[in-house]
CHARMM-style PDB file with segment names, atoms N, HN, CA, C and O in Angstrom:
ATOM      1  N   UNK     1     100.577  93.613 106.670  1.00  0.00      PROA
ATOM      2  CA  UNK     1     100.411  92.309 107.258  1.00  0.00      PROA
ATOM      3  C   UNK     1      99.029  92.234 107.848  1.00  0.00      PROA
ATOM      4  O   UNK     1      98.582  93.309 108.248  1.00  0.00      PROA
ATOM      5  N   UNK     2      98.280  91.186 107.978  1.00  0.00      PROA
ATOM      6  HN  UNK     2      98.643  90.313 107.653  1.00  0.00      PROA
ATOM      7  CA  UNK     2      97.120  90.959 108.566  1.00  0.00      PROA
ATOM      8  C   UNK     2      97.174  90.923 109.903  1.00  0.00      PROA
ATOM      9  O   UNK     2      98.189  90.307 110.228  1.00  0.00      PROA
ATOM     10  N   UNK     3      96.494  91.333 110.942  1.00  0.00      PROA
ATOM     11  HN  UNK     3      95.670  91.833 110.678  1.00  0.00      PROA
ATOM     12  CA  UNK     3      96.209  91.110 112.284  1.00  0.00      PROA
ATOM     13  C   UNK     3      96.148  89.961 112.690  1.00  0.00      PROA
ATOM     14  O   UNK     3      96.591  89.691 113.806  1.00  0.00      PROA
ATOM     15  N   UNK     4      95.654  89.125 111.985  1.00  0.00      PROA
ATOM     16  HN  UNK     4      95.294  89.345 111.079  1.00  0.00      PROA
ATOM     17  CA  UNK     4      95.577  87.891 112.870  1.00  0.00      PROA
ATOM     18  C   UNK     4      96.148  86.814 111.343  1.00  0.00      PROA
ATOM     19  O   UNK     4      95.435  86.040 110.705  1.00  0.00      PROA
ATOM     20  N   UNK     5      97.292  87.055 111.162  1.00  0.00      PROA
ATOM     21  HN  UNK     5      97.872  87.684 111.680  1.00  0.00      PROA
ATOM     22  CA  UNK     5      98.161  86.107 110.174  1.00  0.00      PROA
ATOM     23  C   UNK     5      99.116  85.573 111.102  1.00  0.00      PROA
ATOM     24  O   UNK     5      99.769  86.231 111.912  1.00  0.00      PROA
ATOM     25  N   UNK     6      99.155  84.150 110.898  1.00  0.00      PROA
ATOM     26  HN  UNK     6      98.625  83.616 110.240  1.00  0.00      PROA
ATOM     27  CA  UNK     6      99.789  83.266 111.729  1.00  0.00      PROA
ATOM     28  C   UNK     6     101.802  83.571 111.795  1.00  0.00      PROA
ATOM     29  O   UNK     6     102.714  83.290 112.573  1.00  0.00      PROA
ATOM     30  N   UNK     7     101.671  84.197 110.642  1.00  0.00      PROA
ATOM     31  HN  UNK     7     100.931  84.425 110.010  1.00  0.00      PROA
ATOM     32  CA  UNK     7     103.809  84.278 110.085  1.00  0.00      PROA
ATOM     33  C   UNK     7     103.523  86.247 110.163  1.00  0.00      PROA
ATOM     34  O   UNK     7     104.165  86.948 109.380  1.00  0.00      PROA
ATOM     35  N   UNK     8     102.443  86.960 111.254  1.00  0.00      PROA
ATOM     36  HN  UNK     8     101.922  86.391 111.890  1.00  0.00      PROA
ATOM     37  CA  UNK     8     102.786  87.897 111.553  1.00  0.00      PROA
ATOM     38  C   UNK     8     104.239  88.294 112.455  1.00  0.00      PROA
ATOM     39  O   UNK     8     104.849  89.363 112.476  1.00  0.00      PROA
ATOM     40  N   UNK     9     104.428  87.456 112.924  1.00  0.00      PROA
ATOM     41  HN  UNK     9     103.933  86.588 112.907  1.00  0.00      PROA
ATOM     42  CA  UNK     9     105.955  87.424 113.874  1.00  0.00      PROA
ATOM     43  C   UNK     9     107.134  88.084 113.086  1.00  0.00      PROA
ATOM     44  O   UNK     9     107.726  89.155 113.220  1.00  0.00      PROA
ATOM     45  N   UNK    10     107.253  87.007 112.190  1.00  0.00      PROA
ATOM     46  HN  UNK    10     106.772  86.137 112.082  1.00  0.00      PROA
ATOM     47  CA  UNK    10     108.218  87.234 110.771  1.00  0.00      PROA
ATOM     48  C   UNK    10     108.167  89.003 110.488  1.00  0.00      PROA
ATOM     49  O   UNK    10     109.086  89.777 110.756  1.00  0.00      PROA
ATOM     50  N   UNK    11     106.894  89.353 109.906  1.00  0.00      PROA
ATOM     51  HN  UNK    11     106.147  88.724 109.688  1.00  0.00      PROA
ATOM     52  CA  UNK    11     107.271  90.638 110.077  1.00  0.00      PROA
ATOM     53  C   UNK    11     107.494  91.759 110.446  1.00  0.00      PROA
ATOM     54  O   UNK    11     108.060  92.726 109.936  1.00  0.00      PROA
ATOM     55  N   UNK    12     106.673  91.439 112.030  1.00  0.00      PROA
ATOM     56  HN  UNK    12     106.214  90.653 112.445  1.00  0.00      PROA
ATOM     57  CA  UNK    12     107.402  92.166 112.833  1.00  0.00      PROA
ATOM     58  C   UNK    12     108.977  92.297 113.213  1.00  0.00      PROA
ATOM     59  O   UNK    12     109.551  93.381 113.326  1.00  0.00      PROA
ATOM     60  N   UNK    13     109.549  91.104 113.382  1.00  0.00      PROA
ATOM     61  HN  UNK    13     109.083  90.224 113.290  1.00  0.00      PROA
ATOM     62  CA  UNK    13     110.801  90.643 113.104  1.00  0.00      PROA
ATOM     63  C   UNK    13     111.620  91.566 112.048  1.00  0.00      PROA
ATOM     64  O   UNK    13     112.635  92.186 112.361  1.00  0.00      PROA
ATOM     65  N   UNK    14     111.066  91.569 110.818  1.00  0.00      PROA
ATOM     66  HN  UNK    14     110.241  91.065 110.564  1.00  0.00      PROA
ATOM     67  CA  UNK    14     112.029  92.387 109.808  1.00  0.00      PROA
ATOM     68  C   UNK    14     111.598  93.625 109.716  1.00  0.00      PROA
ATOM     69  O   UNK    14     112.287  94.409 109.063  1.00  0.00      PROA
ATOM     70  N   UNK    15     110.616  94.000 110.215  1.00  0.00      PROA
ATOM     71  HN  UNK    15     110.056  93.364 110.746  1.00  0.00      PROA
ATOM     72  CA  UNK    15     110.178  95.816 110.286  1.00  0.00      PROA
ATOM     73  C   UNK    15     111.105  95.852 111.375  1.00  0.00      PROA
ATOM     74  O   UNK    15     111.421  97.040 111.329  1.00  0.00      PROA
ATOM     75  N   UNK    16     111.743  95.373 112.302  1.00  0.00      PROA
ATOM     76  HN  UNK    16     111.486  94.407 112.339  1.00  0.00      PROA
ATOM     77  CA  UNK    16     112.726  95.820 113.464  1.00  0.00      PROA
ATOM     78  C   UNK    16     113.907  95.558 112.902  1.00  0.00      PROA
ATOM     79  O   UNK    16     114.871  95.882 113.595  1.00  0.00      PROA
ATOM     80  N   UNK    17     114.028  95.310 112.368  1.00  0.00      PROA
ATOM     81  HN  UNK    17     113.245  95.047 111.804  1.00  0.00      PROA
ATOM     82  CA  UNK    17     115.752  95.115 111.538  1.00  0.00      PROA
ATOM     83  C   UNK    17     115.974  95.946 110.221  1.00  0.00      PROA
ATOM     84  O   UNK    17     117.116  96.100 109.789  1.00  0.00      PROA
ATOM     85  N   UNK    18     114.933  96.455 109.613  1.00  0.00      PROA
ATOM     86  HN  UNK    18     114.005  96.330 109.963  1.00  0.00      PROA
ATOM     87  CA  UNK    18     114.900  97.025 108.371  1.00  0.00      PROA
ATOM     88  C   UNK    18     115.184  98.508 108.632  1.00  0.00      PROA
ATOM     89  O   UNK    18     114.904  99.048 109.702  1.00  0.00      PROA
ATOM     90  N   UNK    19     115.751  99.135 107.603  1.00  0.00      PROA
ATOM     91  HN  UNK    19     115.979  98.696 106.733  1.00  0.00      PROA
ATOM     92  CA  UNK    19     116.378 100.388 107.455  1.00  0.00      PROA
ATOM     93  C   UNK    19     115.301 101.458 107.695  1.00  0.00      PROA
ATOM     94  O   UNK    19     114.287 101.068 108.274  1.00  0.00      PROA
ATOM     95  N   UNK    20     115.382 102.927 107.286  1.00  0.00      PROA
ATOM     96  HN  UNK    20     116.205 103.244 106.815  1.00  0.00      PROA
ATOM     97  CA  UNK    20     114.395 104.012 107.534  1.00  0.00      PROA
ATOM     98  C   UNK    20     114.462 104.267 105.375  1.00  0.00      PROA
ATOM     99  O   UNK    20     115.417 104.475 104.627  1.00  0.00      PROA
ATOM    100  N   UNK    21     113.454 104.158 105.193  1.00  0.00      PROA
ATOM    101  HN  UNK    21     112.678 103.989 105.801  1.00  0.00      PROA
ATOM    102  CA  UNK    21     112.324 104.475 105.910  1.00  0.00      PROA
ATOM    103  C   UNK    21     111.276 103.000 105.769  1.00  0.00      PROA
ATOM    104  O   UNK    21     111.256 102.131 104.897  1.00  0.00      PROA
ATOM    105  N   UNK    22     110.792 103.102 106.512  1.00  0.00      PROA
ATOM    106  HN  UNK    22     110.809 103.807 107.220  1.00  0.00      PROA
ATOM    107  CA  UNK    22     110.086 101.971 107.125  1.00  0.00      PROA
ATOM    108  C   UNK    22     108.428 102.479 107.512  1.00  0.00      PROA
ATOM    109  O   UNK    22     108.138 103.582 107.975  1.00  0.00      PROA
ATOM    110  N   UNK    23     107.553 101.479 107.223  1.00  0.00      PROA
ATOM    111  HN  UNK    23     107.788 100.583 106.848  1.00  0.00      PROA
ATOM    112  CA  UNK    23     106.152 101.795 108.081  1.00  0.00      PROA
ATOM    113  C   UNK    23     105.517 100.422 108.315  1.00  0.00      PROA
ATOM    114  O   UNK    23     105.717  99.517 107.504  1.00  0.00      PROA
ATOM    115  N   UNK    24     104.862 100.266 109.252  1.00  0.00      PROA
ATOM    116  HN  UNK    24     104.700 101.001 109.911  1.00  0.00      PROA
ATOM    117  CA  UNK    24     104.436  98.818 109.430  1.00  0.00      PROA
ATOM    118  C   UNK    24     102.938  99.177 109.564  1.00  0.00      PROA
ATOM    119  O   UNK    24     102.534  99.776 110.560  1.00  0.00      PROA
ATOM    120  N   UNK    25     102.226  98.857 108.692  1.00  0.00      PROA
ATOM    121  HN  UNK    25     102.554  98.370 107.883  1.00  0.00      PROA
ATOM    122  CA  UNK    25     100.562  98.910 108.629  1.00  0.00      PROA
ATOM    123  C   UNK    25     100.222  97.261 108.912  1.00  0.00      PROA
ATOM    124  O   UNK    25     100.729  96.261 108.402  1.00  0.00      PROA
ATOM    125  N   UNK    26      99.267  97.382 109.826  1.00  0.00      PROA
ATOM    126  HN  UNK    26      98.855  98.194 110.241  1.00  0.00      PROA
ATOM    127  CA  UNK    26      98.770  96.141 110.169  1.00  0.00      PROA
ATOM    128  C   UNK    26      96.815  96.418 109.345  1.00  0.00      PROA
ATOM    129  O   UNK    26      96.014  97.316 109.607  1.00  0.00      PROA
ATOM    130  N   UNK    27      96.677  95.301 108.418  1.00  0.00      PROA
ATOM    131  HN  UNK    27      97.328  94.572 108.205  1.00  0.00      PROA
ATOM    132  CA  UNK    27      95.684  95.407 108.317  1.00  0.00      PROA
ATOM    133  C   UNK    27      94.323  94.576 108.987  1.00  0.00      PROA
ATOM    134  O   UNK    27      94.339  93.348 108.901  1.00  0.00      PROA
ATOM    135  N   UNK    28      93.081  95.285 109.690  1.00  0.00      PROA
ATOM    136  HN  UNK    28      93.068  96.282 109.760  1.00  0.00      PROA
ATOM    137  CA  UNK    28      92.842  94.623 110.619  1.00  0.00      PROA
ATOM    138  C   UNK    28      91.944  93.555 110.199  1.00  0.00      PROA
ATOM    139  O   UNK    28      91.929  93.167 109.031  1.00  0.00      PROA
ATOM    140  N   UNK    29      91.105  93.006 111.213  1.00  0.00      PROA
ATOM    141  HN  UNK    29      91.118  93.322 112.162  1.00  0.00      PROA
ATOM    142  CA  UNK    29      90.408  91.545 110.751  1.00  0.00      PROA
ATOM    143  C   UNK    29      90.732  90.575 109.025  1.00  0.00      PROA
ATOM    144  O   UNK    29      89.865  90.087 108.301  1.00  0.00      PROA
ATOM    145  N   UNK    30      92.168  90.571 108.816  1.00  0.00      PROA
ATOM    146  HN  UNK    30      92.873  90.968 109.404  1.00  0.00      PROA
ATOM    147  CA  UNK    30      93.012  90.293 107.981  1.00  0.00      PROA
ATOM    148  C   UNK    30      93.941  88.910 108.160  1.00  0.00      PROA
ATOM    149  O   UNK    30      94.907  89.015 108.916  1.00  0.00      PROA
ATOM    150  N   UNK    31      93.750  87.867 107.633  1.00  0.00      PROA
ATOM    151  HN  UNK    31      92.965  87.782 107.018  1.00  0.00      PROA
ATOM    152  CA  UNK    31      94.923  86.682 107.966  1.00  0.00      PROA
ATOM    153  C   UNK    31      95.930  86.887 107.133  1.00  0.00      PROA
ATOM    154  O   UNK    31      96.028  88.025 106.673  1.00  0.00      PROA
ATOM    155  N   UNK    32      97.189  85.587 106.619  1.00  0.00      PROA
ATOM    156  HN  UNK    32      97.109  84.663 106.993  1.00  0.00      PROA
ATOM    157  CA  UNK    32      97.827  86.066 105.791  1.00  0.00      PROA
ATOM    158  C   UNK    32      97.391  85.675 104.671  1.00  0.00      PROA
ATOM    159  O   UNK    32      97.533  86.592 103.863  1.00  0.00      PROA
ATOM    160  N   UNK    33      96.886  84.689 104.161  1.00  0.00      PROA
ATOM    161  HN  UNK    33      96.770  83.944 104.817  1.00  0.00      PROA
ATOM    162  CA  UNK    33      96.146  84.593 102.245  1.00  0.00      PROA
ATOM    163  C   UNK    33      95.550  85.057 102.369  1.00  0.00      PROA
ATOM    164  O   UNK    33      94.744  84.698 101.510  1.00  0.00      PROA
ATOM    165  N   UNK    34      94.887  86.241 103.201  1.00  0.00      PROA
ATOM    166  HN  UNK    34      95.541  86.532 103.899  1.00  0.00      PROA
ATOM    167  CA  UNK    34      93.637  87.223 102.841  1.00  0.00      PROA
ATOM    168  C   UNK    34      94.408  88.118 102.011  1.00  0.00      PROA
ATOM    169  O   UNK    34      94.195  87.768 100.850  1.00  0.00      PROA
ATOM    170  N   UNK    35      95.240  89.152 102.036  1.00  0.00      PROA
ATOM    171  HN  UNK    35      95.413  89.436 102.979  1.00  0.00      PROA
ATOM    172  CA  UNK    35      95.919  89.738 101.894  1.00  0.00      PROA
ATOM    173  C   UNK    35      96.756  89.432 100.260  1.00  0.00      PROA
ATOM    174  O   UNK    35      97.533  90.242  99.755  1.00  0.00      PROA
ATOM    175  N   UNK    36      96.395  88.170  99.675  1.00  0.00      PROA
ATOM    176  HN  UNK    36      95.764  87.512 100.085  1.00  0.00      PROA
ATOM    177  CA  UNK    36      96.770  87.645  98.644  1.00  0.00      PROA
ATOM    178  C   UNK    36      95.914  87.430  97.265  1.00  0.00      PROA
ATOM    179  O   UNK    36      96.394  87.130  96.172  1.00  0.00      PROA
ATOM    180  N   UNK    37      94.444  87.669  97.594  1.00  0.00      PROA
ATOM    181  HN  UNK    37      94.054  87.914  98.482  1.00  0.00      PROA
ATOM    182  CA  UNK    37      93.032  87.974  96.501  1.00  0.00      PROA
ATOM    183  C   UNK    37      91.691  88.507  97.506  1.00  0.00      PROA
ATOM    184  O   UNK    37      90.476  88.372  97.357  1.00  0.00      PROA
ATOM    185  N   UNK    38      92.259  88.964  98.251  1.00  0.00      PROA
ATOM    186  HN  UNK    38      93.245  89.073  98.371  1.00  0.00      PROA
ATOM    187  CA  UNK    38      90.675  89.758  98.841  1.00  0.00      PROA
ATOM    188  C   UNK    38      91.328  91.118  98.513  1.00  0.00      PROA
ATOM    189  O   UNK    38      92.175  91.500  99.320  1.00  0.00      PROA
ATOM    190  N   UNK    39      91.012  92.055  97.250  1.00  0.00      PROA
ATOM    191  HN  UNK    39      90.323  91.745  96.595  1.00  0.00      PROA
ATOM    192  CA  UNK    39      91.205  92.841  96.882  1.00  0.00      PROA
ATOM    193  C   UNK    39      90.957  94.223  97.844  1.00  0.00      PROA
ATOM    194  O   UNK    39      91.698  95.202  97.936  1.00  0.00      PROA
ATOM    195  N   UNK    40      89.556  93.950  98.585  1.00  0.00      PROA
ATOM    196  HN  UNK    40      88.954  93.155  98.511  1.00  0.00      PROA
ATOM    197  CA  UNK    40      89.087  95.101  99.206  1.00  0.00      PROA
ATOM    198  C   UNK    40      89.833  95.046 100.570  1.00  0.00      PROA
ATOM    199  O   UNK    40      89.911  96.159 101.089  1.00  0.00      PROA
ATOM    200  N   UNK    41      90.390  94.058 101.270  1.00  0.00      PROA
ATOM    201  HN  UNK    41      90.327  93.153 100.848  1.00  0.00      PROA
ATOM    202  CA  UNK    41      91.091  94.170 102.430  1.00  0.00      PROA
ATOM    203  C   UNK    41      92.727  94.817 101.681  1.00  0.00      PROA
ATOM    204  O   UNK    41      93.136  95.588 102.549  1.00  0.00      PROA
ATOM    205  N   UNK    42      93.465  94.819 100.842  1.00  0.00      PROA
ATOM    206  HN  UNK    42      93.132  94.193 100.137  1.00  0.00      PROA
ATOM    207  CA  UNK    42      94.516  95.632 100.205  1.00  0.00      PROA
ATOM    208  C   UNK    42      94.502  96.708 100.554  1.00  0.00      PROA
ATOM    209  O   UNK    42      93.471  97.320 100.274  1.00  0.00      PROA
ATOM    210  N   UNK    43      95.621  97.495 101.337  1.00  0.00      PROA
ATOM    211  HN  UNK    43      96.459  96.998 101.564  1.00  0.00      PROA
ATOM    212  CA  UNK    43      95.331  98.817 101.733  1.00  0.00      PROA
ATOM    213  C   UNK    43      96.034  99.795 100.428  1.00  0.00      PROA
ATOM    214  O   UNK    43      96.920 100.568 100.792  1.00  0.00      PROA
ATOM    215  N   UNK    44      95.697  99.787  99.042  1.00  0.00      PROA
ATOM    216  HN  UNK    44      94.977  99.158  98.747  1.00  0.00      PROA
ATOM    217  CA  UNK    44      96.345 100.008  98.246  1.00  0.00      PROA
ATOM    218  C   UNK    44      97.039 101.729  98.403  1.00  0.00      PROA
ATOM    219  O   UNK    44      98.228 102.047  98.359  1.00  0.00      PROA
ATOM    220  N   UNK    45      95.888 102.585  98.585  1.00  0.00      PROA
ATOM    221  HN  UNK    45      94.923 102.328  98.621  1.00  0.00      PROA
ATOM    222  CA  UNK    45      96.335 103.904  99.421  1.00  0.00      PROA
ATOM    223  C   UNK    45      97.695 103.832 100.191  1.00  0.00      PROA
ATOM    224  O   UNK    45      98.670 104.444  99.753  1.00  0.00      PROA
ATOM    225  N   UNK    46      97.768 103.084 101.343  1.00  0.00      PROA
ATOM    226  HN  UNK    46      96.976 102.587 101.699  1.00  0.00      PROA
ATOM    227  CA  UNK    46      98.843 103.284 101.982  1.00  0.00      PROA
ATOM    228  C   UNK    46     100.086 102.556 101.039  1.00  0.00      PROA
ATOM    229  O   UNK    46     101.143 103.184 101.084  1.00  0.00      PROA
ATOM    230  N   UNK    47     100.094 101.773 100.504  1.00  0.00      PROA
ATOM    231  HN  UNK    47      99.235 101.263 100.467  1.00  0.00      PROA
ATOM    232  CA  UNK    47     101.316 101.190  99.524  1.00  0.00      PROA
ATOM    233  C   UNK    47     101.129 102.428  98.323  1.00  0.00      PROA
ATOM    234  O   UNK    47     102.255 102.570  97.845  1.00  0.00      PROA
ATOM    235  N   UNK    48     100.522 103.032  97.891  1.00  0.00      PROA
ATOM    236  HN  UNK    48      99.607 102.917  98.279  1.00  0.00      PROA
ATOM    237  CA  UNK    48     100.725 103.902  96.817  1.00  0.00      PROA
ATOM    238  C   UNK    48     101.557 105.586  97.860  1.00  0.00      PROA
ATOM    239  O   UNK    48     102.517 106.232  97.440  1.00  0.00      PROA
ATOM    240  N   UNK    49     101.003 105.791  98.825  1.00  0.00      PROA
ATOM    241  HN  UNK    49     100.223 105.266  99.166  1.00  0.00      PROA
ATOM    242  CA  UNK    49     101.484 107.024  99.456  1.00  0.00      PROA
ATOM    243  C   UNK    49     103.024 106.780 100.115  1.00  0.00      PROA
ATOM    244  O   UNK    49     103.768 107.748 100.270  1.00  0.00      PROA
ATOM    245  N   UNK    50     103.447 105.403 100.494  1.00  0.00      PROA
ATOM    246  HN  UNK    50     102.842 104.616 100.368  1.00  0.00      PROA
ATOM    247  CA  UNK    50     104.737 105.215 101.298  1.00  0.00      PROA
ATOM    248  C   UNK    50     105.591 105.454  99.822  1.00  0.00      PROA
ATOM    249  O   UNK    50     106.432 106.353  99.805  1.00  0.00      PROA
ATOM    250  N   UNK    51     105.388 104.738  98.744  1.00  0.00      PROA
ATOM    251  HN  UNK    51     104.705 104.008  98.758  1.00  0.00      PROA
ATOM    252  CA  UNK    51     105.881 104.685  97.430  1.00  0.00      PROA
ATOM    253  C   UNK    51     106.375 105.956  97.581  1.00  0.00      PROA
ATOM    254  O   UNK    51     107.430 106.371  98.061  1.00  0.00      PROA
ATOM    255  N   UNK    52     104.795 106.864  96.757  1.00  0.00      PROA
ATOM    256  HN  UNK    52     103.938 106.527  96.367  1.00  0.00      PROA
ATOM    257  CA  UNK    52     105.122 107.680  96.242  1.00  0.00      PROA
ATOM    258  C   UNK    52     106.153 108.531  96.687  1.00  0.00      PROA
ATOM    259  O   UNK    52     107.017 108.938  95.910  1.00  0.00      PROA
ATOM    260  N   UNK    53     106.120 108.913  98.214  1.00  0.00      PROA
ATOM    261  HN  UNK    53     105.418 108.582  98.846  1.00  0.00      PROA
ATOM    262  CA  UNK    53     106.649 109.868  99.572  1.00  0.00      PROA
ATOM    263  C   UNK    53     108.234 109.208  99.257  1.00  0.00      PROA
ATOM    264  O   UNK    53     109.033 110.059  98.867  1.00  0.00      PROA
ATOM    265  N   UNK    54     108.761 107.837  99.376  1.00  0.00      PROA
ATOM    266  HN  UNK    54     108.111 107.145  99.693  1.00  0.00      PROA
ATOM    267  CA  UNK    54     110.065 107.504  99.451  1.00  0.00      PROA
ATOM    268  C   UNK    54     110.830 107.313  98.129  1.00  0.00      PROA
ATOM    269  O   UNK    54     112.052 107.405  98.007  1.00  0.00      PROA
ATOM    270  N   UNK    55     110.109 107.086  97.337  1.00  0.00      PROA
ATOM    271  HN  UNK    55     109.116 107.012  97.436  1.00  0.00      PROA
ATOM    272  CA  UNK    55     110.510 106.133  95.736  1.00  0.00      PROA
ATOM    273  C   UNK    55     110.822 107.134  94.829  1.00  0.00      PROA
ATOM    274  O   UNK    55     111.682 106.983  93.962  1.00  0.00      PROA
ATOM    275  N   UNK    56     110.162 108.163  94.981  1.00  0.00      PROA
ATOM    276  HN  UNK    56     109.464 108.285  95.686  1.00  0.00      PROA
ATOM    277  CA  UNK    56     110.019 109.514  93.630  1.00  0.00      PROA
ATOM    278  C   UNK    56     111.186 110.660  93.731  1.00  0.00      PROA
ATOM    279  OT1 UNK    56     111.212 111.588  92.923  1.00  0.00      PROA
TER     280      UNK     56
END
């Protein structure tokens, strides 16, 4: 989620209700359509390592 995305609430909201395993990365100076084609703000690392660690 972006730091300063307006429907950040929301996911804080469901990272507190959601099961284990869970991680909540906030990405910083980030809104929420940033996060949707600004490729270089994508923290692709951390979505490839939670994957790999829980999914495999």
């Amino acid at each position: 989620m972006g730091e300063h995305a307006h429907s950040r609430y929301f996911s804080e909201d469901a990272y507190e209700q959601a099961a284990e395993p869970k991680e909540l990365h906030v990405v910083p100076n980030a809104g929420h359509v940033d996060l949707y084609d600004k490729t270089d703000l994508i923290p692709f690392d951390k979505l490839e390592e939670f994957f790999t660690k829980n999914l495999l």
